[in-house]
N, C-alpha and C positions, 0 to 999 in steps of 0.2 A: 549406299542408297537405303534408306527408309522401307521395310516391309509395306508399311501401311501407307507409305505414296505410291510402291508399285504397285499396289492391289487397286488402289483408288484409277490409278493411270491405265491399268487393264480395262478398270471398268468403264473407264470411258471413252476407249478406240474401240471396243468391243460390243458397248450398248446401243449403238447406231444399226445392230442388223438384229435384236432382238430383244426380249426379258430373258438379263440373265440373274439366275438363282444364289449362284455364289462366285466368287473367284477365289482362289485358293493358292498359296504359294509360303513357302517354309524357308526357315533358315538354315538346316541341316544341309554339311557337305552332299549328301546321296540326292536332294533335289534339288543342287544349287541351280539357278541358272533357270530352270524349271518352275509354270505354274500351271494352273487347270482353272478354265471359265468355265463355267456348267450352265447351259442356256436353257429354257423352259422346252422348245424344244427343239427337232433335228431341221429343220430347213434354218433354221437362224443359226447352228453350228456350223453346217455345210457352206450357206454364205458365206460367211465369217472366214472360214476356211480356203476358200477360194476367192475371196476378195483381199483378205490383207497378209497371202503366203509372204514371207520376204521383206514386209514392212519392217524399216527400220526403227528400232523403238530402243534410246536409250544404248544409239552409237551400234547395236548388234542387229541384222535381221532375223525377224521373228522366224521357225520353222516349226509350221503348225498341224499336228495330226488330231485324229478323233482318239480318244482317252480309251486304253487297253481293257479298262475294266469301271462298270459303273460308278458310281459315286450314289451313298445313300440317299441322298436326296432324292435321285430317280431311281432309283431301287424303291423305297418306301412311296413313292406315285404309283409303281405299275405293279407295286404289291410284291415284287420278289425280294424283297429284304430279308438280309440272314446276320446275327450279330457275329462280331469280328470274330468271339471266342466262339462260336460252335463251326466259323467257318473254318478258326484254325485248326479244331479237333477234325474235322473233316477233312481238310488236306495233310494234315501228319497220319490220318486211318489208313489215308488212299493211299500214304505214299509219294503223293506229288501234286502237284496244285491240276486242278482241272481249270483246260482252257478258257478261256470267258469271251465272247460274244464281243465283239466292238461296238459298241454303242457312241452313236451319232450324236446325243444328245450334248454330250462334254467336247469340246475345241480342247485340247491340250497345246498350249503356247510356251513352246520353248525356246527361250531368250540366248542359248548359244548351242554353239553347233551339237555338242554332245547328247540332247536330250535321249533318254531313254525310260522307261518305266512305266509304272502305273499306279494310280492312289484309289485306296480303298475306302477310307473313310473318311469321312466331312464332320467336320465341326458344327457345331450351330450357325446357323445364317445370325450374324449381327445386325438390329434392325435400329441403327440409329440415323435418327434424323438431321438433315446439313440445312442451315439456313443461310440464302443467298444474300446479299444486299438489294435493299428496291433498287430497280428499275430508278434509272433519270434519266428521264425523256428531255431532249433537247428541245430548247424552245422552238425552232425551228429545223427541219430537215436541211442535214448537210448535204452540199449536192455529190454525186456521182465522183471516187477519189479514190485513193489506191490503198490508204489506209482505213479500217476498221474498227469499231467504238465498240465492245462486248458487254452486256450488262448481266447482273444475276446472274454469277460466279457464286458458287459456294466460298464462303470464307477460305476455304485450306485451299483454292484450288491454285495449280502452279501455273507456271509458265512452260515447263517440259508438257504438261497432261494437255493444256491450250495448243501446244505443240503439233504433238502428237494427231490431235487431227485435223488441224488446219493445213497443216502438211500433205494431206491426202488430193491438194489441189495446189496446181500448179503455181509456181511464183512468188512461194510463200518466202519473204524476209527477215523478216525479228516478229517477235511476240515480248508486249514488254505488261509485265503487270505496273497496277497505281497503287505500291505498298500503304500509300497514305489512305486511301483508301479501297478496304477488299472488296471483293467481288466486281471488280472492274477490270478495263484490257484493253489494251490496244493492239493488232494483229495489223502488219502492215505486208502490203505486197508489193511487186514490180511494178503493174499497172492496176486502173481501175477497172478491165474486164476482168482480170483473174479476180479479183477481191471479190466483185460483184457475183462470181460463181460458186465462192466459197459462200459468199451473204447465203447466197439462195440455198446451197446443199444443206447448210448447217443452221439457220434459222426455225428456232423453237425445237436446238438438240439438247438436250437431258443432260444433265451432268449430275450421278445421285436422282438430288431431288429438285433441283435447279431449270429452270428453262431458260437455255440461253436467248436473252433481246441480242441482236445487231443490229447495226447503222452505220450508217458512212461520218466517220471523226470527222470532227470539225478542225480546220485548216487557219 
């Protein structure tokens, strides 16, 4: 799996309960498995947290704590920021790391059962921009149906990320992308009430920079 699809795929089960700041996750054996949301701030963690404990994401369920030690992003907001090197000379002085404060503000989502640790520094938030495909509005509204028409998709975006939160409502069947053309989708369900309560949860949800349109596919 792609670093930069499961960053993307975090970002978008995750951005449903709040702004978040970065999401973070490495290739190195010591945090395999292991990534860190960092959200703006602590009620959109705690949500998060207790809304998708267990979520299956990518065949594993998720098991998700608050992040053992800040992340500088929120460090440098509340003004306690200390760089890596004076905080390493500071813990080899003392002898041993000084415990650190749990902070709420980081969801740490760990994607197999071993998670353990904590990350200390953040990289640059990357601020690049995703552009969706218009919007194609059907000449006419399709009526009431069990499958689902998704518009303004980011170009990259998948079928597991469409997935991932469609899923979060009952009944959910296949999710097929229209390769011929990106940023489209069809999300289909068992019947036309689940669909219609997905339409409604997830109408005008964010993906990136994207707002997802929904309709009922035509038949």
């Amino acid at each position: 799996m792609m670093f930069a699809e499961l960053k993307k795929s975090l970002h978008a089960v995750f951005s449903q309960f709040g702004k978040i700041l970065d999401v973070l996750a490495f290739k190195t054996l010591k945090h395999k498995g292991q990534a860190w949301v960092i959200f703006e701030d602590v009620n959109s963690a705690t949500n998060a947290l207790r809304r998708i404990q267990g979520f299956p994401f990518y065949d594993k369920e998720m098991r998700i704590q608050y992040a053992k030690t800040k992340s500088d992003i929120i460090a440098k907001a509340d003004g306690t920021f200390v760089p890596r090197e004076k905080r390493k000379r500071h813990d080899e002085k003392g002898g041993k790391k000084r415990k650190e404060q749990l902070d709420p503000n980081q969801a740490a989502a760990g994607l197999n059962p071993s998670y353990a640790g904590a990350y200390r520094a953040t990289p640059p938030l990357s601020q690049i921009p995703y552009l969706g495909a218009r919007p194609i509005v059907p000449e006419a509204p399709a009526p009431p149906n069990n499958i689902l028409f998704v518009q303004n998709l980011p170009h990259d975006a998948t079928a597991m990320m469409l997935q991932m939160l469609f899923n979060q409502y009952p009944g959910l069947k296949d999710v097929r992308m229209v390769e011929a053309k990106p940023g489209i989708a069809f999300v289909e369900y068992e019947n036309e009430v689940q669909s219609t309560v997905a339409m409604q949860a997830l109408q005008g949800f964010k993906i990136q920079q994207n707002q997802m349109l929904i309709t009922y596919a035509k038949k």
